[in-house]
C-alpha positions as CSV (number, residue, x, y, z in Angstrom):
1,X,5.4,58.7,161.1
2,X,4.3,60.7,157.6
3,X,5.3,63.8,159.4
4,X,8.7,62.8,160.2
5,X,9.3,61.3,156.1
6,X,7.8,64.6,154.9
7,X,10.5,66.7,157.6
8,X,13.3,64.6,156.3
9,X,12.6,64.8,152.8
10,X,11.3,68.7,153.2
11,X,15.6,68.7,154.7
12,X,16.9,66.8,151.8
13,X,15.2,69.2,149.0
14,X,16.8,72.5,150.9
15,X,20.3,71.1,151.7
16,X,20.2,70.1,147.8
17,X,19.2,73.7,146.8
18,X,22.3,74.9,149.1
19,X,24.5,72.7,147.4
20,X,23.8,73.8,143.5
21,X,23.3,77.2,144.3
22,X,26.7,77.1,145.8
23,X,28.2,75.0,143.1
24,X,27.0,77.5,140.6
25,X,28.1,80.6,142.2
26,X,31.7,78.9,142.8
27,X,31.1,78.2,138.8
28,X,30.3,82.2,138.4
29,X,32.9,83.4,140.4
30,X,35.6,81.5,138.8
31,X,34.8,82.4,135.2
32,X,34.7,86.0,136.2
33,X,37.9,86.0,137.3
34,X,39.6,84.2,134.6
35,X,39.1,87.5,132.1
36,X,41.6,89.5,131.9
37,X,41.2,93.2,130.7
38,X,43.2,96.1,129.4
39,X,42.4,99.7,129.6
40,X,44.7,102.0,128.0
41,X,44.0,105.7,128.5
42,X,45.1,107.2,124.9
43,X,44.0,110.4,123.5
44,X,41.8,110.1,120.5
45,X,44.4,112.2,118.3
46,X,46.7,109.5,118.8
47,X,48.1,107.7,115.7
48,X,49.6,104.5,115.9
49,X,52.2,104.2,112.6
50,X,54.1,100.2,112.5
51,X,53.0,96.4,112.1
52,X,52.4,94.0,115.1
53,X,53.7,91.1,114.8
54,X,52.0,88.7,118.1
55,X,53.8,85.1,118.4
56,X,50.9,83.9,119.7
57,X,51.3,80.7,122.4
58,X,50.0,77.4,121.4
59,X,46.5,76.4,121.6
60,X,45.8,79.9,123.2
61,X,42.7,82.2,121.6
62,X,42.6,85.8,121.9
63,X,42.3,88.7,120.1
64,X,43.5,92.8,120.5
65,X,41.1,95.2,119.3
66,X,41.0,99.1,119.1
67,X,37.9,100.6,119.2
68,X,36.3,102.0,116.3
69,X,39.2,100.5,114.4
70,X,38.4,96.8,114.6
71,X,40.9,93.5,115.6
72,X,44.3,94.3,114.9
73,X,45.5,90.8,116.2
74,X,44.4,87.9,116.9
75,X,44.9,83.8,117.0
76,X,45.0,81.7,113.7
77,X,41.7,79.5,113.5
């Protein structure tokens, strides 16, 4: 009888574990997928004269940045 409460809670513990490590890997895999990303292949010569002007939606955060130049747009705060 001890043997068969030890199996059933040695069962419960592992189908647990299966269950959060899937929950978090569903977790992971969604908030991967939700980043976009840009890669612009521009040659470093390349000088961008003008003003943008980004009309930003509502309650949205994001930001454009140029490397080694800094952020060039992004959301109010």
């Amino acid at each position: 009888m001890f043997k068969s409460h030890k199996k059933h809670h040695f069962f419960l513990v592992f189908v647990i574990g299966i269950i959060v490590v899937a929950i978090l890997g569903l977790f992971k895999a969604l908030t991967l997928t939700n980043k976009p990303r840009l890669l612009l292949n521009i040659p470093k010569s390349y000088h961008a004269v003008g003003n943008l002007n980004i009309k930003w939606p509502y309650g949205t955060e994001g930001a454009i940045m140029i490397d080694r130049y800094g952020i060039i747009s992004q959301t109010p705060h």
